[in-house]
C-alpha positions in Angstrom: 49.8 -9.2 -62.8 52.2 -6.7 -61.6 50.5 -4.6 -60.4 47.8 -7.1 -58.2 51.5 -8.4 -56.7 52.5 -5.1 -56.0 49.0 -4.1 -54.6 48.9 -7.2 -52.5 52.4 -6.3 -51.5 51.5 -2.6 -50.3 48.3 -3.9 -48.4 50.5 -6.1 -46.3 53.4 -3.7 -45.6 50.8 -1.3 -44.4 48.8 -3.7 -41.8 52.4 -4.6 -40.3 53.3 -1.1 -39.5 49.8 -0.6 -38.5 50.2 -3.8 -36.3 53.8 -2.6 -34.8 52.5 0.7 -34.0 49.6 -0.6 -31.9 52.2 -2.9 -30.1 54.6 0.0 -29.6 51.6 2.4 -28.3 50.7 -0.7 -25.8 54.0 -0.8 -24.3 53.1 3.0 -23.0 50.0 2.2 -21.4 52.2 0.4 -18.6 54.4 2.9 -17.9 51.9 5.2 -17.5 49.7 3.5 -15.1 53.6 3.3 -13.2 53.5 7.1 -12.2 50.3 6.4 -9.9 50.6 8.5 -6.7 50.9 6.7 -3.3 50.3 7.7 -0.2 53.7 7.9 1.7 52.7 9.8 5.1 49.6 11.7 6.7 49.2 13.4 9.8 46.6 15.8 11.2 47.4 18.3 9.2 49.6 17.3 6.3 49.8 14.4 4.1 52.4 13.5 1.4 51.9 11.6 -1.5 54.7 10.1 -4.0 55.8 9.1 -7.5 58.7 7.1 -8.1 60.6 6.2 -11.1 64.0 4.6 -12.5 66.5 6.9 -10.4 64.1 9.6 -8.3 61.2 10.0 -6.3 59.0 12.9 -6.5 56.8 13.8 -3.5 54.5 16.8 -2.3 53.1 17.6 0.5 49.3 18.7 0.9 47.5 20.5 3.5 44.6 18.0 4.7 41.9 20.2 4.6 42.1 22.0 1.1 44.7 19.9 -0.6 46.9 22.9 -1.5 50.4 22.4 -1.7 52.9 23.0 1.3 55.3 25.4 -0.1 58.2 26.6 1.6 62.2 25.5 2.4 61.8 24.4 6.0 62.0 20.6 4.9 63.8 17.7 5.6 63.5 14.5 4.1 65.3 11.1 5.4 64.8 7.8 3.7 65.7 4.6 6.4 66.6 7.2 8.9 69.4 8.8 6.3 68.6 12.3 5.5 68.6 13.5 1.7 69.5 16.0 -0.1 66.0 17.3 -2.2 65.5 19.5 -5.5 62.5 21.7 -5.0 60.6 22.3 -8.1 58.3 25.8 -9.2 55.2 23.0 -9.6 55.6 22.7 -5.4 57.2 19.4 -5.8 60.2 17.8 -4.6 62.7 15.4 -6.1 64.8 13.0 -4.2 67.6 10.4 -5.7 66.1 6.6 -5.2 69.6 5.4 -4.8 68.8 5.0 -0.6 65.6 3.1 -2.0 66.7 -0.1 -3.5 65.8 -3.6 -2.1 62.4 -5.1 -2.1 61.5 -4.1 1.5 59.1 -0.8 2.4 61.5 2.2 3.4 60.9 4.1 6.2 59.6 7.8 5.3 60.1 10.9 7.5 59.0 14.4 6.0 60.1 17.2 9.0 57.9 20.1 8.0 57.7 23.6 9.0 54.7 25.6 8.2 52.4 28.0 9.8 54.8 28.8 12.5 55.0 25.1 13.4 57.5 22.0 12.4 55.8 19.0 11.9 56.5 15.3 11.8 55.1 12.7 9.1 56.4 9.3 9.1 55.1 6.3 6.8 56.3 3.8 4.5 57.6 3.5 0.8 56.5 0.8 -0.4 59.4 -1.3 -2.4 58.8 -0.5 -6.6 57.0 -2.7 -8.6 59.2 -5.6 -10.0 58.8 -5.2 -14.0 56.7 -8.3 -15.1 57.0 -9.9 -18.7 54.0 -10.7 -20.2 53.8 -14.4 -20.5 52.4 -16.5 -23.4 53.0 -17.3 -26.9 54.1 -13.7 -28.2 55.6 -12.2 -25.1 56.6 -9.1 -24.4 55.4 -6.1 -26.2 58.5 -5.7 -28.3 58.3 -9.3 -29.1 55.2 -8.9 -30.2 55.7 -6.3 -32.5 58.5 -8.5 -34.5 55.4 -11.2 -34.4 53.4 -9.1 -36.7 56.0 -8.1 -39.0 57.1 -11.8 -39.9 53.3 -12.7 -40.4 53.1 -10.2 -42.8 56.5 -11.1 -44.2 55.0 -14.7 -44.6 51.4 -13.4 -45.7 53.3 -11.5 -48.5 55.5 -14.4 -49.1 52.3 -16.7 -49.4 50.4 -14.2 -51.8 53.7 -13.8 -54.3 53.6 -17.6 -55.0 50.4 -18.2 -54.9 49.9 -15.8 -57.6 52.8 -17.2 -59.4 51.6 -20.5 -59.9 48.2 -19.4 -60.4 48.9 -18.9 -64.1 
């Protein structure tokens, strides 16, 4: 008898954390499809593509014709016509602070670029970041779902016990 209840009782345990793992590991998938590159600004030449999380945004800039990365100092970056201050990275990328960037309106984008003995100009758009959307329903967010699982199983255990119990 013991043993069947404590059996019954492992069994359960096991399927919640099972469940709450899944529901943390969905919670990633979001944030991953987050760090998408956009397409910030392009000209004949050069085009420069961007990432942005919580508190920076991290651009490169490509040659056109071969993608390769522009690499190189001569660079100025200004966000709404404000120029910033950039960290340049070994990877060829650059990191800006997204403090200049908050609102929900596109930001105006200029990259001043020298290479190959020229400077050149690319302007475009950030668009605004994505407002974080709560998944709707009956269980909620992710997190929220992952406490739904656990008291189901709390329950389900609870159910088992005394079912047992009076079985006898």
């Amino acid at each position: 008898m013991l043993r069947s209840v404590l059996l019954t009782l492992t069994v359960a345990l096991a399927a919640c954390v099972a469940g709450a793992a899944l529901a943390a590991q969905a919670a990633v998938a979001p944030q991953a499809a987050e760090q998408a590159h956009i397409d910030v600004a392009r000209s004949a030449l050069l085009s420069a593509e961007a990432t942005e999380s919580a508190d920076t945004v991290t651009f490169w800039i490509r040659r056109v014709a071969d993608k390769k990365l522009v690499a190189g100092k001569d660079l100025v970056v200004s966000f709404g016509g404000k120029n910033q201050v950039f960290t340049a990275h070994t990877d060829g990328s650059y990191t800006v602070p997204a403090d200049d960037l908050r609102g929900k309106d596109a930001k105006a984008v200029q990259f001043i670029v020298g290479h190959d003995g020229i400077r050149e100009i690319l302007e475009g758009q950030l668009p605004p970041a994505p407002e974080k959307s709560s998944v709707g329903g009956l269980l909620g967010g992710h997190g929220q779902l992952a406490w739904w699982i656990i008291n189901i199983g709390v329950v389900l255990i609870g159910v088992i016990a005394l079912s047992r119990k009076k079985s006898y």
